[in-house]
Residue, then its C-alpha position, 0 to 999 in steps of 0.5 A: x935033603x936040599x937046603x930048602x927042605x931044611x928051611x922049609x922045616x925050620x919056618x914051620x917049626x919057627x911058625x909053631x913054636x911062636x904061636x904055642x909060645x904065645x899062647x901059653x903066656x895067654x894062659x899063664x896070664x889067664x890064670x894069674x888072674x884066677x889064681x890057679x896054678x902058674x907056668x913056671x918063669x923057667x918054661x916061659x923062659x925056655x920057650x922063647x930060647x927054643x924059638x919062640x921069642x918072637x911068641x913071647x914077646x907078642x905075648x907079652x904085648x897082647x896079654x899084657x904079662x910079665x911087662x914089668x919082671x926085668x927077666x922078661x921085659x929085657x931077657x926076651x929082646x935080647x934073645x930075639x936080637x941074638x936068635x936074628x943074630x944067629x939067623x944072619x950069620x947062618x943064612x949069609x954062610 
């Protein structure tokens, strides 16, 4: 496969995560307020590690949730700051 294969992958899988990501924070915050049975942190977590930090971040924004737990409120910046990190390194290869 050409390089622009792989990156044409990897934006649709970047573009999905983010916004199933985004949308499961709505639903966590949708049933906090319900008091029905929560994500667990670790999944919120691991899907902005997997890519959806971006997701995330709009999540928590939008939604207004998790803004005040530190995990959230500097975890997901700073696994943003190192995934574009990463992009830069790997692109400019």
């Amino acid at each position: 496969m050409h390089d622009h294969g792989y990156l044409h992958i990897a934006l649709i899988y970047l573009a999905v995560i983010n916004v199933v990501t985004f949308f499961v924070y709505g639903i966590d915050k949708w049933k906090a307020k319900k008091s029905k049975w929560r994500i667990r942190e670790t999944a919120l977590v691991g899907l902005a590690v997997l890519g959806g930090s971006i997701g995330a971040w709009l999540g928590m924004k939008v939604w207004h949730h998790k803004t005040q737990h530190k995990k959230f409120k500097y975890g997901v910046p700073a696994i943003i700051i190192i995934q574009l990190a990463l992009i830069v390194y790997f692109v400019s290869r």
